[in-house]
C-alpha positions in Angstrom: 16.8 51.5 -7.9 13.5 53.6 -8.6 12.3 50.2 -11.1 13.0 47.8 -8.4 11.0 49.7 -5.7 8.2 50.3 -8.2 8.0 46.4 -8.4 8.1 46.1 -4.9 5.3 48.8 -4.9 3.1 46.9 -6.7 3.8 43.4 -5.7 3.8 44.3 -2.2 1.4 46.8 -1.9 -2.5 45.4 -1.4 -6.1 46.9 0.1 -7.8 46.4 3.4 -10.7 44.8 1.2 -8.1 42.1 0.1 -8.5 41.1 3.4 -11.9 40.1 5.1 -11.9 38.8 8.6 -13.1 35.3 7.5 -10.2 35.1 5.3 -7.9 36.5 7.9 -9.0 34.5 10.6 -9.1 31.3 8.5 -5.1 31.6 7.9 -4.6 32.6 11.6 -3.9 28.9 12.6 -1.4 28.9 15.4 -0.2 32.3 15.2 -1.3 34.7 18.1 -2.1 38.3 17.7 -2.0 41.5 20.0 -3.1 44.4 19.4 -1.8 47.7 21.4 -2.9 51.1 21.5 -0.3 53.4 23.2 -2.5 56.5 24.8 -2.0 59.5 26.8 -5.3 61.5 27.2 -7.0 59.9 24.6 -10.3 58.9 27.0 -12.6 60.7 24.1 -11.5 58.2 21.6 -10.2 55.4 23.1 -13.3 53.5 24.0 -14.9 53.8 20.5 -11.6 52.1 19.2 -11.4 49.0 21.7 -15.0 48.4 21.6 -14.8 48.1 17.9 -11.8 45.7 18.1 -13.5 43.5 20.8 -16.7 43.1 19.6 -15.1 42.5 16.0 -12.5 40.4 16.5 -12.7 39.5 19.8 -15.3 38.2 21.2 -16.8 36.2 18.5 -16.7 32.3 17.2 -13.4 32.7 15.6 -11.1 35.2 17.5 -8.3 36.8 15.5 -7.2 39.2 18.1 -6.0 37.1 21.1 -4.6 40.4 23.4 -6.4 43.8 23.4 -4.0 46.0 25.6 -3.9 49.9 26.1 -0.8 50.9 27.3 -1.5 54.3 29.2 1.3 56.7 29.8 0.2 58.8 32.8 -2.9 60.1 31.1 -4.2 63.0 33.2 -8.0 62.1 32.4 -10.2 59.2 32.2 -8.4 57.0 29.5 -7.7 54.1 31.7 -11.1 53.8 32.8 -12.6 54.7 29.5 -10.6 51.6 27.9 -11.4 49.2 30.6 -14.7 49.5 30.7 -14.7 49.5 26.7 -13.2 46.0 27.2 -9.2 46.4 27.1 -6.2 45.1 29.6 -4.8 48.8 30.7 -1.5 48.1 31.5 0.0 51.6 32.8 3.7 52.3 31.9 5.2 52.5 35.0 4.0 48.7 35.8 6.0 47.4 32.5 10.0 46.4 33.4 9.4 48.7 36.1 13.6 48.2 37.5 13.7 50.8 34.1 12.9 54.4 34.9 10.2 56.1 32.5 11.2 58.6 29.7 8.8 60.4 27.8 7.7 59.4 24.4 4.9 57.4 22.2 7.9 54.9 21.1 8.4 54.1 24.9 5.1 53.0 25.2 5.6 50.9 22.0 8.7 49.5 23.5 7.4 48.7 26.6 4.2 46.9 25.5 6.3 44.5 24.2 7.3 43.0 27.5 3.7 43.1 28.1 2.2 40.8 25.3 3.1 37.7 24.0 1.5 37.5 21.1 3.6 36.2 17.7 2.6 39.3 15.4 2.2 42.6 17.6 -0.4 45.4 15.4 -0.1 49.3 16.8 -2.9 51.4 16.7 -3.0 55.2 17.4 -5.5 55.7 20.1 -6.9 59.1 18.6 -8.8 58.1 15.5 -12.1 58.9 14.9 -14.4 56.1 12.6 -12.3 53.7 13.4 -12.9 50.2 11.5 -11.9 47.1 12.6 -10.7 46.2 9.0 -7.4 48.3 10.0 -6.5 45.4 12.2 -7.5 42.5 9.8 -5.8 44.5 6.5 -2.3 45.0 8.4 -2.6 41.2 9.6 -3.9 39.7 6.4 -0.2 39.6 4.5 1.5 38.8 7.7 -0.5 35.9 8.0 -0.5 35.0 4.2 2.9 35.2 4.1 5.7 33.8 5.8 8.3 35.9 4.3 6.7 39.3 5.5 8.0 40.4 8.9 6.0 44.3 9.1 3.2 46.0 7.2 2.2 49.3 7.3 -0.8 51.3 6.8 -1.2 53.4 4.1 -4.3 56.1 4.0 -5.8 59.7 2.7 -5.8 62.2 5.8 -7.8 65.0 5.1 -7.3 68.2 7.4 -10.4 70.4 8.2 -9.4 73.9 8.3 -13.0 76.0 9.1 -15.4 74.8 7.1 -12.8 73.6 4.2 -11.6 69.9 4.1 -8.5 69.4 2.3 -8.6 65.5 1.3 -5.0 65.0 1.1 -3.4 68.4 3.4 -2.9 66.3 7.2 0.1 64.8 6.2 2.2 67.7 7.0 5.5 66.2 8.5 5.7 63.1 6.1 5.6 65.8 2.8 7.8 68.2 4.4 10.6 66.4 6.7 9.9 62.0 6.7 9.3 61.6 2.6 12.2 63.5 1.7 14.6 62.1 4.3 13.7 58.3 2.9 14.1 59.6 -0.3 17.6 61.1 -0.2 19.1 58.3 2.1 16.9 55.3 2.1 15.5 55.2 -1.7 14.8 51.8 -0.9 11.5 53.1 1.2 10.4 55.8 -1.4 7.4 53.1 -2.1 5.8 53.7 1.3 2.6 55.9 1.2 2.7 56.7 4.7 6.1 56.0 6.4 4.9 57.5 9.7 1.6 55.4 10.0 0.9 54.7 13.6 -0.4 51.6 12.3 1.3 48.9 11.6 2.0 45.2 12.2 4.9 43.5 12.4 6.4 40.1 13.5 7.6 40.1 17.4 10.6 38.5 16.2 11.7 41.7 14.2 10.2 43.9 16.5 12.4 42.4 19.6 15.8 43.0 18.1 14.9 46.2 16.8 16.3 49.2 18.9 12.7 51.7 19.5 13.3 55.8 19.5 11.6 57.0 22.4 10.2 60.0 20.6 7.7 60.5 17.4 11.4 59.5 15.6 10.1 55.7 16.5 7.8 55.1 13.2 10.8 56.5 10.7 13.7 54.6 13.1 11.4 50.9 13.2 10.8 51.2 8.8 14.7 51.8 8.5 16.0 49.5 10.9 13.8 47.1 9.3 14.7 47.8 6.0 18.6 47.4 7.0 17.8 43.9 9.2 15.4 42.3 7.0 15.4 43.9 3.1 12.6 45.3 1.4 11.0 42.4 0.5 10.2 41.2 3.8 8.1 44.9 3.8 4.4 45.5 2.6 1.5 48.7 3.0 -1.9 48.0 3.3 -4.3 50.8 2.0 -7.1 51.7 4.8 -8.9 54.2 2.6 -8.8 57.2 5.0 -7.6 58.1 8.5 -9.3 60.7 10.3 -7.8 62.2 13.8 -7.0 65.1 15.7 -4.1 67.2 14.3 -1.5 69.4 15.7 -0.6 72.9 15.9 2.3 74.3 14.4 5.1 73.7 16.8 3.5 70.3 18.2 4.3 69.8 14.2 7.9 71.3 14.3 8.6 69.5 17.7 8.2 66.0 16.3 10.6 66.8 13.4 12.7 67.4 14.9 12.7 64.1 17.0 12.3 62.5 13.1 15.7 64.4 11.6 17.1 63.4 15.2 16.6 59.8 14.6 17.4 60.0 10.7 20.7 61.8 11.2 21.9 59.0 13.9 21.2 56.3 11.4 22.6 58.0 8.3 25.8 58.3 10.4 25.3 54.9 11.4 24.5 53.4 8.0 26.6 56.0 5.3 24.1 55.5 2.9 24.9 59.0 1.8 22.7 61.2 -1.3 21.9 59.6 -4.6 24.1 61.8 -7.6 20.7 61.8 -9.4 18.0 62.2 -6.4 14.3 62.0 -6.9 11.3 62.2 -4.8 8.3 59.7 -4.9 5.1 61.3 -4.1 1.2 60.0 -4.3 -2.0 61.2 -5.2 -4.9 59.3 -4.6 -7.1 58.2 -8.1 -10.2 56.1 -7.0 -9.0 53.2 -5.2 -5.4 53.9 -6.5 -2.6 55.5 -5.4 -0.7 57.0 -8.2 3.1 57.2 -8.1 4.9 60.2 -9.7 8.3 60.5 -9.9 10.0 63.8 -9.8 13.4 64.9 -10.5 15.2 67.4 -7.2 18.7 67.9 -8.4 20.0 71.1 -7.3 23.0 72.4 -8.7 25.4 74.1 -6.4 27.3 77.0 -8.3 31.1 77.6 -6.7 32.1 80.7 -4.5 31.6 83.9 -6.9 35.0 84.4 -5.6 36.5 81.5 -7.7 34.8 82.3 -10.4 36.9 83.5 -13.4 35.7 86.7 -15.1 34.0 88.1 -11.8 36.4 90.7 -11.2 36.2 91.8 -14.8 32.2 91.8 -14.8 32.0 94.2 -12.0 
């Protein structure tokens, strides 16, 4: 298993530099685009991020995005207006299938926006980065657009974490390393390739995307690259590599919160799909070399020893 996913890793696998706009754009042909960005209080970062989008990939000669929309889920500040003005349809969530009473949740939002664009390939985009480039749209849309067979990509990136003065390069990750990596790795080995299986960006195909089911919660990212993986295969997956991401980051029960909506939805689909633990299981992690990211393989078998109890000689030893 581990050599067919390290093919897939490289074969499948490519850089947001692989993927200029002119490029991009020139394999568009009939294939419409929308992009979403699924806020809530997000009105200091917003605006940066749709005004880079439009005036990228918008509003010029040769459009690749054909639907900028914000979906904004009852923000208590100035998001809508922020995003508006920056150039965006704000589409609250309330207004989308509104016969459907609201639940909490990013994934809602990302449900919902569905039945508010009609664009072909649908890209997500977090709505609290900071520096954001419009090559994160053009690099997750590239392969899609390239190549018929592809029906998601995902981003891949370095996400430093400041702590004072002290900027860890690698240390923001903190629920993929402890909770999402090790999950995919015990159940779904198939997916030990991704980089960042709980990108909030990502593209994929709205044909996928509308018979997959959406968790409401931050489970959504983990439950959309599994149900994928079980509807389409692995091949039909790529990453793109961004470079880095840079956003606000949680505190440490925000962080233990949303793990426990991922383990929620992992556990429903390892019920669902038996895949069961490997009887020699591994653990893919990365580390960033240059423009590469390295792949390193290493072994987690635990042996369990039997009740002490059971054991013969135990009586005699004590």
């Amino acid at each position: 298993m581990r050599d067919d996913v390290a093919a897939w890793f490289v074969d499948r696998s490519s850089r947001a530099d692989d993927w200029p706009t002119e490029r991009v754009a020139a394999a568009k042909g009939a294939t419409t685009v929308s992009v979403v960005l699924p806020a809530r209080d997000e009105a200091a970062t917003v605006g940066a991020i749709v005004e880079s989008i439009r005036t990228s990939l918008v509003d010029v000669p040769q459009p690749l995005v054909d639907e900028l929309v914000v979906i904004d889920s009852f923000s208590g500040d100035d998001t809508a207006a922020v995003a508006a003005v920056a150039g965006a349809r704000v589409v609250s969530l309330g207004e989308v299938l509104p016969h459907l009473p609201t639940v909490p949740g990013k994934g809602e939002a990302l449900w919902r926006s569905l039945a508010a664009t009609s664009g072909d390939v649908v890209v997500f985009v977090d709505a609290d980065l900071l520096a954001f480039e419009a090559s994160t749209v053009t690099g997750l849309v590239g392969p899609l657009l390239a190549d018929p067979a592809l029906q998601l990509v995902k981003a891949t990136y370095d996400r430093p974490l400041a702590d004072g003065a002290r900027v860890h390069p690698a240390g923001g990750g903190r629920v993929t390393e402890l909770v999402a990596r090790p999950l995919l790795n015990l159940h779904w080995p198939q997916l030990a390739g991704f980089v960042q299986p709980l990108a909030g960006e990502y593209a994929a195909r709205r044909s996928l995307l509308e018979r997959l089911p959406f968790p409401t919660g931050y489970g959504v990212e983990l439950g959309l690259l599994v149900d994928a993986l079980h509807l389409v295969g692995l091949s039909a997956l790529a990453q793109v590599d961004l470079g880095e991401r840079r956003h606000r980051h949680h505190d440490d029960q925000r962080l233990g919160r949303m793990a426990a909506e991922i383990w929620h939805t992992a556990l429903s689909r390892i019920h669902r799909d038996g895949p069961g633990v490997p009887e020699n299981p591994s653990l893919v992690q990365f580390s960033r070399d240059g423009d590469a990211q390295l792949w390193q393989v290493h072994d987690v078998t635990a042996l369990e020893r039997p009740p002490m109890a059971t054991v013969a000689g135990y009586a005699r030893a004590r």
